[in-house]
C-alpha positions in Angstrom: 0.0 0.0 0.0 2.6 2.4 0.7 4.0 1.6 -2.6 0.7 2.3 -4.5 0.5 6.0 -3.1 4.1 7.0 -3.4 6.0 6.0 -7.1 8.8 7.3 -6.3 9.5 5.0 -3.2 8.7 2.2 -5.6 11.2 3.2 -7.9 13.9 3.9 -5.0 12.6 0.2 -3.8 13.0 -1.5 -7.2 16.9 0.0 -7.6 17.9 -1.5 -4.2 16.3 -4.4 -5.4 18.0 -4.8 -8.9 21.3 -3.0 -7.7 21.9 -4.6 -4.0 20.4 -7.9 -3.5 19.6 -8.9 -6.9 23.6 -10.0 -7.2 24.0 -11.6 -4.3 20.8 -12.9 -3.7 19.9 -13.8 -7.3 16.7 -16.6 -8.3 14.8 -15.0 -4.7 14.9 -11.7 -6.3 13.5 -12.5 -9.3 10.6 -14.2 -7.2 10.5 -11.3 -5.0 10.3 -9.0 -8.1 7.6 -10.7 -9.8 5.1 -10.6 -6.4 6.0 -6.5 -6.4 4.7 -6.8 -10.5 1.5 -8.9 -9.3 0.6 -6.3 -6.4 1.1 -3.6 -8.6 -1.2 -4.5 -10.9 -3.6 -5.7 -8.6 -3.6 -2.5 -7.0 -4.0 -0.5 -10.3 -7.4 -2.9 -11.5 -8.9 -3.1 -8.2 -12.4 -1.6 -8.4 -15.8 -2.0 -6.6 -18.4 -4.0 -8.7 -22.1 -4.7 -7.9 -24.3 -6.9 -9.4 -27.3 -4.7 -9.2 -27.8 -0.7 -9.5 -28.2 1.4 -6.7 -31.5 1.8 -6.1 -33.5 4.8 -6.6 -33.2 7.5 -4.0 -36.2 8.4 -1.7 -37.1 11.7 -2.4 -39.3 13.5 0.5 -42.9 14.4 -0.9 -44.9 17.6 -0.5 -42.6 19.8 1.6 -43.4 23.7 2.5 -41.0 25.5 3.8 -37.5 24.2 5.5 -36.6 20.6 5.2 -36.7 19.1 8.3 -35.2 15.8 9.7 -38.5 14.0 9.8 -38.9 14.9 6.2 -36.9 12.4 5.4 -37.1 8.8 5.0 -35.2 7.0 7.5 -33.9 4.6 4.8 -32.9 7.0 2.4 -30.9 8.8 5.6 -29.1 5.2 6.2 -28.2 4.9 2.8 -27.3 8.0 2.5 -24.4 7.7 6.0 -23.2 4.8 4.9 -22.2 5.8 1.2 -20.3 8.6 3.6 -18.9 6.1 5.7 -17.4 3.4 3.5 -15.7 6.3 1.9 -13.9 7.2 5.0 -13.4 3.1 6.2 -12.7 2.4 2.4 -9.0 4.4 2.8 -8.1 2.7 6.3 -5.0 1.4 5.0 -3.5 -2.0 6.6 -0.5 0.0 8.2 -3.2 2.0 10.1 -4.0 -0.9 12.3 -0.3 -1.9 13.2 0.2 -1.7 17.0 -2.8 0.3 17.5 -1.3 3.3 15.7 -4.5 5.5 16.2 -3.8 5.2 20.1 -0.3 6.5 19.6 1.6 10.0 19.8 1.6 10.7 16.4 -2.0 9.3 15.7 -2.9 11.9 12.9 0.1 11.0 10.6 0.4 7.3 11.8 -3.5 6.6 11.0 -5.0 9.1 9.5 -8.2 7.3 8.4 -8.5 5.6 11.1 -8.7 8.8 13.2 -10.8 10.7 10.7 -13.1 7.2 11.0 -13.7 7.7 14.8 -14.3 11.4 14.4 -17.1 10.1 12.1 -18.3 7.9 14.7 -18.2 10.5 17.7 -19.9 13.2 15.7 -22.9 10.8 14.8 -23.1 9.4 18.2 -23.1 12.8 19.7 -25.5 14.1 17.2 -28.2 10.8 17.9 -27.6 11.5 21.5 -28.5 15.2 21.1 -31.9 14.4 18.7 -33.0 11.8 21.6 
């Protein structure tokens, strides 16, 4: 992952490779090398799919004045947090997770996502606990 969002490690990662191990490590580089090439591309082609389309979005009826909460249709209000919230999950990178990184000094540039995840979390929960 680290590789996919910075080229220019992967190219300073590739030269080691080729430049430093490759001659004294020799057939295990070449394996090692092909698994970088298989990620890679994996990485490039990876894409959400779905059998079905969305379905159509509920559209409040009839409304005068301000739009108000309870204009709204509580399914088209859950559909609507969780397209929000698999955008934020969908970046968690694996890295994140290592040693609890979001409980660390640090957190903000160790686990980014992961932090901007449970700012997600405390603002709903605040927010359903306020509406209550």
């Amino acid at each position: 992952y680290d590789f996919s969002d910075d080229p220019q490690l992967l190219a300073s990662f590739l030269h080691f490779i080729k430049n430093e191990m490759q001659p004294v490590m020799g057939n295990a580089v070449d394996t090692l090398l092909i698994r970088i090439a298989k990620k890679s591309e994996a990485t490039k082609t990876r894409k959400l799919v779905f059998n079905t389309p969305p379905p159509k979005p509920i559209l409040p009826m009839n409304v005068t004045g301000s739009l108000t909460l309870e204009d709204l249709d509580h399914l088209e209000i859950s559909r609507q947090m969780t397209l929000l919230e698999y955008n934020l999950f969908s970046k968690i990178k694996p890295s994140e997770c290592f040693k609890q990184a979001w409980n660390k000094e640090g957190k903000e540039s160790k686990a980014p996502n992961i932090c901007n995840m449970i700012k997600r979390f405390n603002m709903v929960s605040n927010w359903v606990a306020s509406e209550i």
